[in-house]
N, C-alpha and C positions, 0 to 999 in steps of 0.2 A: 576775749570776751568783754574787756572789759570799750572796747577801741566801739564793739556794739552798742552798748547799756550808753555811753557817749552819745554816740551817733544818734540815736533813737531820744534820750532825753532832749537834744536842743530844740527839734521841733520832732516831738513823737509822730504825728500824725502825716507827714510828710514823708519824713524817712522812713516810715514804715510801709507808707506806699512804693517809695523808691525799692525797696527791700524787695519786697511782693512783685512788682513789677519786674524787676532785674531777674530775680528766680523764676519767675512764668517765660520770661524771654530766655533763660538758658534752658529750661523744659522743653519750649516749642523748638528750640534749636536741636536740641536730643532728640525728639521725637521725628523733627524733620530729618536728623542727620541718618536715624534709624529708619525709617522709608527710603530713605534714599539707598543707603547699603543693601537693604532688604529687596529693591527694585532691581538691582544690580544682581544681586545674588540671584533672583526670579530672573531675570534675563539670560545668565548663565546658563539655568538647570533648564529654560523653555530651548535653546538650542543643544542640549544633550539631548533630552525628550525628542527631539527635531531626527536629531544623526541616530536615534536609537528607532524612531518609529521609520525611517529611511532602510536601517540595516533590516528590523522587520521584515516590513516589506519585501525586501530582497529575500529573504529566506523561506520568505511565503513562495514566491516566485519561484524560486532554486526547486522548494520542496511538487511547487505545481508539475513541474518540469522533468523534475526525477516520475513523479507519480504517470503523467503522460509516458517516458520511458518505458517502465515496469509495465504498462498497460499494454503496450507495442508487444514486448518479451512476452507477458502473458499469451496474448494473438499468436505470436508467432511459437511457443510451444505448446497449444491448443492445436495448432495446423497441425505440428509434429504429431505431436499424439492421435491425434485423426488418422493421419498416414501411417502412422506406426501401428491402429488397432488395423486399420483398411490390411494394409501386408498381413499382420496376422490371420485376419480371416481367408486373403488369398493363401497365404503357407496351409492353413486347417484345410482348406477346399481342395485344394491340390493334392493334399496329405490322403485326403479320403477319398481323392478320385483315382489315385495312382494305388492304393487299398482295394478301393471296388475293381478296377482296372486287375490288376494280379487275381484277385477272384476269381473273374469273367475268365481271364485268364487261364488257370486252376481248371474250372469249368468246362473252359471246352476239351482241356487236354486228356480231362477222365470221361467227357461225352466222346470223344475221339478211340477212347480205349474202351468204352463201353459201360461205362460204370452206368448204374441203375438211379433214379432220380433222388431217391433219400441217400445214396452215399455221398453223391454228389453239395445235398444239402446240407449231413452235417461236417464236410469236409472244409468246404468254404462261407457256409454260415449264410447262405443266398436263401432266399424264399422260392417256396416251390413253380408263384410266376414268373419270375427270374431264370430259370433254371428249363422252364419248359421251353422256349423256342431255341435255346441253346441245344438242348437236344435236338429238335426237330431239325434243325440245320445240319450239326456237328455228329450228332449221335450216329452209332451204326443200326442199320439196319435189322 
């Protein structure tokens, strides 16, 4: 301290600007040195931010792609299922014609032995115009 109060007394106003001066020039060198690190550091994190909004992307795309997929699969067991109610309803219609079919069946075999038009109906469950040409063909005289 004292090598100061020195310095400063031979020409006070001198050395104190030399003082001020030297300290402003190590400040602006800190301050430069500190942008300058700080630029750096910024330039780093903008190409992470770069390879991260790149992998994004990519995932966006991955995900677009998957979605496209699952939208195909969707279509394509929408078809299934179509085909699959479609055969149901042929198995039901079949079901019930090979049903009506054994009736008709039924029908002519007791119009064939003579059965009268209401045994006939509640035996096979036909309605009486159903059951009438069957006789007229089938039935005995």
């Amino acid at each position: 301290m004292n090598f100061l109060n020195n310095f400063i007394e031979k020409d006070p106003t001198a050395n104190t600007s030399i003082i001020i001066t030297l300290l402003t020039i190590f400040f602006i060198i800190v301050v430069i040195g500190a942008f300058y690190f700080d630029f750096l550091k910024n330039n780093k994190n903008s190409l992470k931010i770069d390879m991260l909004e790149r992998a994004i992307k990519d995932l966006i795309e991955e995900f677009r792609s998957q979605e496209l997929n699952l939208s195909e699969q969707k279509k394509i067991l929408q078809d299934y299922k179509y085909t699959l109610e479609k055969l149901d309803l042929e198995i039901s219609r079949l079901a019930d014609s090979n049903t009506g079919d054994t009736n008709i069946t039924t029908a002519i075999q007791m119009a064939n032995q003579g059965k009268s038009l209401d045994e006939i109906s509640s035996a096979t469950g036909l309605s009486n115009e159903e059951i009438e040409p069957i006789l007229k063909y089938h039935g005995k005289p």
